[in-house]
N, C-alpha and C positions, 0 to 999 in steps of 0.2 A: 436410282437415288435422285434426291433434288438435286444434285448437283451437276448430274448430268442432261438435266431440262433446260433446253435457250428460257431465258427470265427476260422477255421484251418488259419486262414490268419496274424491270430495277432499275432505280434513279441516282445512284451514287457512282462513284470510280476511285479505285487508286491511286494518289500522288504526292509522291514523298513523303511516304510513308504515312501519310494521313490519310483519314476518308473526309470526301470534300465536306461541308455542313448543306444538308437541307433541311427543310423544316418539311415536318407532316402534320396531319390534325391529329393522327393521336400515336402514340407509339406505346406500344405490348412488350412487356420485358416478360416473357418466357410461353411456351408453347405447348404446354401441356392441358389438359381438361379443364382448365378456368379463360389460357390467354389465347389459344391456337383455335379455338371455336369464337371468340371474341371477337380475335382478328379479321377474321372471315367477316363476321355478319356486316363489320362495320368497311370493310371493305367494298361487301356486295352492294350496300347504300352509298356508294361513289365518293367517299371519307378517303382521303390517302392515309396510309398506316403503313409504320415501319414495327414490324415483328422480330425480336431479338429472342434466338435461341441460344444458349449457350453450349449443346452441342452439336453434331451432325447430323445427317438423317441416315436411319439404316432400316426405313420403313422397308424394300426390298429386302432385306436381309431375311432369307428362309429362317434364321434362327429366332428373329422377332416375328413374326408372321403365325407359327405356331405355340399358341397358348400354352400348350401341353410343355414348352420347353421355359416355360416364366423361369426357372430357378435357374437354370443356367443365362437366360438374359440377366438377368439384374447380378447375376455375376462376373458378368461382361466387362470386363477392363475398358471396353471402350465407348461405355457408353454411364457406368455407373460412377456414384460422387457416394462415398464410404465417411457418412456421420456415426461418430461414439456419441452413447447417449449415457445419463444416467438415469435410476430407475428410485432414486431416494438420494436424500443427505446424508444416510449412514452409509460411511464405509465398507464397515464392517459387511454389512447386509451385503455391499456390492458384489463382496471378495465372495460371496456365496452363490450367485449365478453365473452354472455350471456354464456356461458359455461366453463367458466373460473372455474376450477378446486381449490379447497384448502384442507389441512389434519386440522382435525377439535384437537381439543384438548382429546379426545379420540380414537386419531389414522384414523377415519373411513374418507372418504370424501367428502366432500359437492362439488355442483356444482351449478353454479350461481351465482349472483349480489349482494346477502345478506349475505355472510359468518359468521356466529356465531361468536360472542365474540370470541377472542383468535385462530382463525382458522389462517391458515398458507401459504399463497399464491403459490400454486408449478406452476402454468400457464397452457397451453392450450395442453392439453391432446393429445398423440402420439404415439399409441402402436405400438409396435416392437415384433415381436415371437423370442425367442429360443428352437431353436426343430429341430430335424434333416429333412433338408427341406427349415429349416430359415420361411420368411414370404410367401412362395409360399404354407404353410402348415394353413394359418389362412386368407388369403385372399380370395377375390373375384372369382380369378382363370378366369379373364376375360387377353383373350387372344388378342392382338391389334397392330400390326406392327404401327411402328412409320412412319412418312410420308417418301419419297424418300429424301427429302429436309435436312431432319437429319441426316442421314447417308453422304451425298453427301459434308454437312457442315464439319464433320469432317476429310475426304477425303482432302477437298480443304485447310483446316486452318495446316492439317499436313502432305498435300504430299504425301500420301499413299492411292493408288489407291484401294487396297484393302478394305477398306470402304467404295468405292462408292456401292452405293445402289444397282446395280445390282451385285454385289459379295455377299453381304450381305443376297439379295434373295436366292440365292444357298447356304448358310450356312442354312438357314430359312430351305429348300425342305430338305437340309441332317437331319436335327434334330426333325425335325418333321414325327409323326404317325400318318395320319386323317383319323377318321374315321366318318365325314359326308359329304365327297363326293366322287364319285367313282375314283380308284385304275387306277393309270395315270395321273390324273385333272391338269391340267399346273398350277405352281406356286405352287403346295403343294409337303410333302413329304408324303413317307407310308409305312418308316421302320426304321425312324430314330426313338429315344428313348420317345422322348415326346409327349403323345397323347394326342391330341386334338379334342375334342367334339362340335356341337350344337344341341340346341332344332331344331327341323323338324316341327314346329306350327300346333301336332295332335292336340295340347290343344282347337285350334277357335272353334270345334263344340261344345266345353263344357262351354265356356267362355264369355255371353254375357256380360256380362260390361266389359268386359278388348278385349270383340270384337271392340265394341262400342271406347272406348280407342284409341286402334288402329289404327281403320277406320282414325279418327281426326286426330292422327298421321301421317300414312299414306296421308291426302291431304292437312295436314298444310306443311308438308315437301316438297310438291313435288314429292313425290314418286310416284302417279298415274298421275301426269299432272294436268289439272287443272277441274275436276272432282270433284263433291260432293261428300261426304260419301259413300251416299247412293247407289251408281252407281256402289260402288267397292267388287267385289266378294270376298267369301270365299277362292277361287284358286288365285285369284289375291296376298289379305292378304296373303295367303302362301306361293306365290311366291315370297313375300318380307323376310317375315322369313326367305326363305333360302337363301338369298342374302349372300353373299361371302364380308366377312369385309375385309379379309385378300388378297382377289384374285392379279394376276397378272396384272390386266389390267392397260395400261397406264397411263390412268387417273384416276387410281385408288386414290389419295389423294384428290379430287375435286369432288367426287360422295358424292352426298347428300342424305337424307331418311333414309328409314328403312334398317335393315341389320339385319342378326340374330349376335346373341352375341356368338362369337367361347369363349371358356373354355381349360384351360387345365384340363381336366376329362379322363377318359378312355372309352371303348365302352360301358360301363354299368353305366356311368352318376360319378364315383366316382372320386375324386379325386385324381391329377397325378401329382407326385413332384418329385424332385430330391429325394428324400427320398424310393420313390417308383423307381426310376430306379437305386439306391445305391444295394438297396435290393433284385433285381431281378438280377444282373449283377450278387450279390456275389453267390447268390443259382445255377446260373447258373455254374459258375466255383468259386469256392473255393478258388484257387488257385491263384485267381488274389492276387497279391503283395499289396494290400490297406490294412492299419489301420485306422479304425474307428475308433476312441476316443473321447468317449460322456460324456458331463459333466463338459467338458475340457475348459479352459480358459487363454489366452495367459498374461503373465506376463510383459516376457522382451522377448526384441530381444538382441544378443550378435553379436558384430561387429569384422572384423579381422581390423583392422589397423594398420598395420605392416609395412605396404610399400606405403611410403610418396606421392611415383610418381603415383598413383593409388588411386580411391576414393575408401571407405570403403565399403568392402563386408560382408554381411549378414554373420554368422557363427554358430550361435544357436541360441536357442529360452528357455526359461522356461515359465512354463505353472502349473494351480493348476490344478487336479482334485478333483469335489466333487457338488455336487447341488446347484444351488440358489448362485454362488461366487460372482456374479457383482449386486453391490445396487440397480441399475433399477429391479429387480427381487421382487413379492412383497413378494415371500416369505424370501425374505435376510435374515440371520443370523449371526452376528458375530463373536459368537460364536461355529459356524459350523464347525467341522475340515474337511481338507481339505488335497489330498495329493500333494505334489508336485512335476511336471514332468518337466523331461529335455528332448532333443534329437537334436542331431545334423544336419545341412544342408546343403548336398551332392552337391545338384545345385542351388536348388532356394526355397526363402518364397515365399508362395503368398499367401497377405491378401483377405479374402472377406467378411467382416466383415459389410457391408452396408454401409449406407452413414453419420448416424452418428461413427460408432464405428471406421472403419478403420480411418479416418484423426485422433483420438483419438489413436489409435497402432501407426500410424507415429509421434504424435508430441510425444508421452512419449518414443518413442522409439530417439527422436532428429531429426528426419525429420520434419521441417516445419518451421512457423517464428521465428528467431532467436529471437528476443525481448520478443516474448510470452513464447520458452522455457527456457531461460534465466532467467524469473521472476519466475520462478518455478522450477527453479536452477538445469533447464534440459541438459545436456552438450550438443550441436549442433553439431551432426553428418554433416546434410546438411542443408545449411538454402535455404527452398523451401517456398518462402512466399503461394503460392497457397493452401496449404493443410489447409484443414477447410473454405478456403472461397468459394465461388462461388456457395454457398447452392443455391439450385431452386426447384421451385415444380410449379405443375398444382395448377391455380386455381380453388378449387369447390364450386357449392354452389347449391340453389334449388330453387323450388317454393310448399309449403305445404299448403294444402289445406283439409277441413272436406265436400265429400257431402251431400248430403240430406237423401242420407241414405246408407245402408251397402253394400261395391260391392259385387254383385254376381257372382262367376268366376271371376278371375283377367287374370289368363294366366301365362305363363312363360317367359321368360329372351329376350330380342331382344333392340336395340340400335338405336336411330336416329341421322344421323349426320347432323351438318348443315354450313354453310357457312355464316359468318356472314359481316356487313356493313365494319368491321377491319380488316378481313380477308387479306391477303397478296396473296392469289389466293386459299389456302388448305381451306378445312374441319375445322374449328377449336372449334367445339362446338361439345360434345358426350355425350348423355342424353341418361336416360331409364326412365320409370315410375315403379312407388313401389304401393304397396296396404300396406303399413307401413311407419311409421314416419320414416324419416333419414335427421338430419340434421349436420350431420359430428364425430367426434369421441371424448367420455367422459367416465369415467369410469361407466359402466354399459350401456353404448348407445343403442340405441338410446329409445326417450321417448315413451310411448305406446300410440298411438291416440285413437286405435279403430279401426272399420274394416270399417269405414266409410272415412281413410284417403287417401288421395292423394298426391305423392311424386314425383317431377318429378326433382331430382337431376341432375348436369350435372356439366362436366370437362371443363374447356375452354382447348384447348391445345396451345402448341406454345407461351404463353405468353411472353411479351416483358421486363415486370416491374420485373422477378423472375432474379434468381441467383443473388442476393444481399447478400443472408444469409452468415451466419457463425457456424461456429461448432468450440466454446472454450474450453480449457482447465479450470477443477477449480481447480485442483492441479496436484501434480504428481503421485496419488493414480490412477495405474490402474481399480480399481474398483468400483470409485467414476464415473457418466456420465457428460458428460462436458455437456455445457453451450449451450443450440441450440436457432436462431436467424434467421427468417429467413426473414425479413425485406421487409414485402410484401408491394407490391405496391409503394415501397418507391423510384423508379427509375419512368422513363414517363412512366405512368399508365393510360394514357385517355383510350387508344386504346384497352387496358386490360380488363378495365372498362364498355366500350359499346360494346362489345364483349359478355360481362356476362348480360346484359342488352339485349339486342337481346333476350339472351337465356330465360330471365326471364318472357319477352314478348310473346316467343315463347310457358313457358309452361301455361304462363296466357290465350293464344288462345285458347289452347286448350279445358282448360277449360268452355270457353264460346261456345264454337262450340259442344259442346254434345248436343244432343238432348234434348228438355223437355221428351220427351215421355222413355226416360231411366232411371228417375226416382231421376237422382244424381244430375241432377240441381236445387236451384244455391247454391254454395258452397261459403264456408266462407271459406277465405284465412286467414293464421295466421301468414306466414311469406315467402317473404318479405314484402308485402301488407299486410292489413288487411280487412275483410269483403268482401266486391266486390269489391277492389281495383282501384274503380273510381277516390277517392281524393288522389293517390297513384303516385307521377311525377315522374319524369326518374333522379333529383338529390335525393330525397329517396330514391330512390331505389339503385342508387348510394352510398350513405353512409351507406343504411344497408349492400350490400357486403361488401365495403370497412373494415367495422367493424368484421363482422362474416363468412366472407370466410375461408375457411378450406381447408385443404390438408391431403397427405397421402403416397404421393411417393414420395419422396426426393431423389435428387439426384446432383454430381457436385462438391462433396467437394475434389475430388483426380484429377480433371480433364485430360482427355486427353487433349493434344493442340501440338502446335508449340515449339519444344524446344528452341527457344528462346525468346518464348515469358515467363517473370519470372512467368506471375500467372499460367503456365500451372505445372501440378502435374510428369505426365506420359508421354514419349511422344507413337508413333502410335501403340507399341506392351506392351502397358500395361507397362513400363517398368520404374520405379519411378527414377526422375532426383536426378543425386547427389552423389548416391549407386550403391553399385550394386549385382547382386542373389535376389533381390526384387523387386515384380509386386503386383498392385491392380486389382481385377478382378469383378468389382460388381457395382450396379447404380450411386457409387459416381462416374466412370469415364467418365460419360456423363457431355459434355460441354452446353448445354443444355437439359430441359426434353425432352424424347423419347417417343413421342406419350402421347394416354391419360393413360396409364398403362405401367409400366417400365419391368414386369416382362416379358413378351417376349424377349422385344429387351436386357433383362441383359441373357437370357435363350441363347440368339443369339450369344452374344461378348463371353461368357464360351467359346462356341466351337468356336470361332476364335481365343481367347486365346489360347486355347488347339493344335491350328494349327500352331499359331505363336510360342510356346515353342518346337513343336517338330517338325518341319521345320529348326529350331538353331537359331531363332532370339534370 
């Protein structure tokens, strides 16, 4: 653990009860996929930089390390911060998803539509890690470039060619380590810091029901042409496994089928995070100018304004150290002593705090809607109406199903994309199959079926109806969590809607398309459908998403944009409107979501960041 590494690098000490004040040139308030790859680059350029995690590291920890156990880390009391969220302004609606979370009258949690007498409504479950690494240390670790069309958007809305997708590609090659396809492979890199992993599908000769699977897969998509199952070889199957998500090819956003599922892992399957390239940089040289300060949690930001003709510049920061300081924490303690740190700011803050926390550092800090911090009698450094609004997320949802009996062999991790009736020309639907229940995130998730279940969950990406939400304030207690909102579907939704609907059709096919002779036919669906899903129409199925779609990557509340457009946050170099020696660097800067997972494309903008600050933007 870092903790157990001598730090000839750290510049601070303990004394009476303070930590002394130093000044750095830039200091990183969080460590996860936007501030912990930041920290580094600007570190390795001879920059001193102090890095504030808020929680510990437990990159060593066997149970972070394999992917395969995400649901139990982000479960992890000791690493996870437990945001309620809401999913609309009706209540009522609320009171209708099935997993609507409450704290029971003995502290513990209930989940579900029947809350006990006296239980306490907190909303819809949305874990967040603290840990050095942030959430790239409890997630998925599924690896996913956003389409050319997202990048190119924000290119066009702010002028800076530097975002167009082929620059972006070359940021991609610099930063990336791959190690499953050979050394040269156009479109990849393979000595940048983050590596990247797939399965190579040894698993088919051990895996007949999840061969079986597959196969279905494989000729419901498109992926063989239009071919039966049966026709399609065990080499064939593999040579879809190793299909390239990520490749360079032109058309690459508009390729449909199977792909394998790239990872950030290392060449021996374990998990690869910013925490893991923190750690290696320092062992390497000692000497790099970075403080790591774990534990750490940002207070106040301190402004200079002194000079009327000039907007207000960043000039210190306080910060507490000590365990468990912010109430999402479920081990909070009030009573917890805590120390508290100062230090000053040479060149620049830079927030990266996620997409709920940082608009949360801006508005307590006086950056954001004047009205909002004014009611919480926050003095308005700049009044940037855009901070906190423009929440967006992917929608998810699934198809779950019990077979007829237990699968034998399931297989390992691979992806189908598909192209649906709403499509706007890309890919917009990105499904896997599970041999486990997963129908979105609660505390303890997901429910146990048995080994007879069937999961074929899926992201819509690109949707039309997100960036509605909001990220409020509930007071001026930095370590109270605001208010999150993320008002789905609540914009024109049709196209959203039959999007996911496609998808739901898509894994109800499959379903039907096994064979009898495999043993797992016919399956009793339990949710969206139920039973055989004969008496099941396309407007149920409609209102059961609408009700219980789920999310997970949030992003959009700091936005990039046009600086004159007022709800933009940042404009093209991270740079917050208003201040100045302050940037955001992390998935709130997406003007829409990026692809079906954010964590590449936030792994991406780090080191564009990193090139915009020391380049002199």
């Amino acid at each position: 653990m870092l903790t157990s590494i001598v730090f000839s690098f750290v510049l601070f000490v303990l004394w009476m009860g303070h930590v002394v004040a130093q000044e750095y040139d830039y200091i990183v308030v969080g460590s996860g996929p936007g501030g912990g790859p930041l920290a580094m680059e600007l570190a390795k350029a001879g920059h001193s930089v102090l890095l504030l995690e808020a929680g510990s590291d437990l990159s060593e920890d066997p149970l972070y390390q394999d992917i395969d156990r995400a649901t139990e880390a982000s479960n992890d009391p000791r690493t996870r911060w437990d945001f309620f969220v809401k999913h609309s302004d009706d209540p009522d609606r609320e009171l209708k998803y099935k997993h609507m979370t409450w704290r029971t009258t003995n502290g513990s949690f209930y989940v579900g539509l029947d809350p006990p007498e006296g239980a306490e409504q907190l909303g819809i479950y949305y874990p967040r890690a603290a840990t050095l690494g942030g959430c790239a240390m409890h997630n998925a670790a599924v690896l996913h470039l956003p389409s050319d069309d997202n990048w190119n958007y924000i290119a066009e809305i702010t002028g800076d060619d530097s975002w167009r997708a082929s620059e972006m590609r070359k940021i991609y090659e610099e930063i990336e380590n791959c190690h499953y396809l050979g050394n040269g492979t156009a479109g990849h890199g393979f000595s940048g810091w983050l590596d990247s992993n797939q399965d190579n599908g040894s698993w088919l000769s051990n895996a007949t029901d999840g061969t079986s699977v597959l196969e279905v897969i494989a000729q419901s998509s498109g992926s063989v042409g239009n071919r039966t199952g049966s026709e399609i070889s065990d080499a064939e199957l593999r040579t879809l496994l190793n299909r390239d998500i990520n490749g360079p090819e032109p058309d690459r956003d508009r390729l449909t089928g199977v792909f394998g599922m790239a990872t950030h892992t290392d060449a021996s399957g374990r998990r690869f995070s910013p925490a893991n390239y923190i750690k290696q940089a320092l062992k390497e040289n000692p000497d790099l100018p970075l403080t790591v300060q774990l534990n750490a949690f940002l207070t106040r930001i301190t402004w200079d304004q002194l000079r009327d003709f000039e907007p207000p510049a960043v000039m210190s920061i306080d910060y507490v150290v000590g365990p468990s300081a912010y109430k999402a924490d479920p081990r909070y303690d009030p009573n917890q002593n805590t120390t508290t740190g100062f230090a000053w700011v040479g060149r620049e803050l830079i927030i990266a705090g996620g997409s709920f926390n940082s608009p949360q550092i801006l508005k307590l800090s006086g950056i954001g809607p004047a009205d909002e911090l004014k009611k919480h009698n926050i003095t308005v450094v700049a009044d940037v109406p855009g901070v906190g609004a423009n929440l967006g997320d992917n929608y998810e949802g699934g198809v779950l199903s019990l077979a007829a009996k237990p699968f034998g062999g399931f297989g390992n991790r691979y992806v189908a994309q598909l192209k649906t009736s709403a499509s706007e020309g890309n890919r917009d639907i990105f499904l896997w199959p599970l041999n486990s229940g997963f129908e979105g995130f609660w505390p303890g998730y997901p429910d146990n079926y048995g080994p007879n279940v069937l999961t074929i969950p899926f992201v819509h990406m690109d949707p039309r109806s997100s960036n509605a939400g909001v990220v409020t304030l509930r007071s001026a207690d930095p370590f109270e969590p605001p208010e999150i909102n993320f008002r789905f579907f609540e914009k024109d939704s049709d196209k959203d809607l039959q999007a996911m609907i496609e998808a739901v059709k898509f894994a109800q096919k499959v379903k039907s398309l096994l064979p009898g002779s495999s043993g797992l036919t016919p399956f009793d669906e339990l949710h969206p459908c139920t039973g055989d899903g004969s008496d099941c129409t396309d407007e149920a199925i409609k209102e059961y998403l609408k009700l219980q779609a789920y999310s997970h990557h949030a992003s959009g509340t700091c936005a990039i944009g046009n600086v004159s457009d007022q709800m933009s946050v940042l404009d093209s170099k991270f740079r917050v409107k208003g201040v100045k020696r302050l940037r955001v660097v992390d998935a709130s800067v997406f003007p829409k979501p990026p692809g079906a997972f954010p964590v590449l494309p936030t792994f991406m903008i780090s080191k564009k960041a990193a090139k915009d600050i020391l380049e002199g933007y």
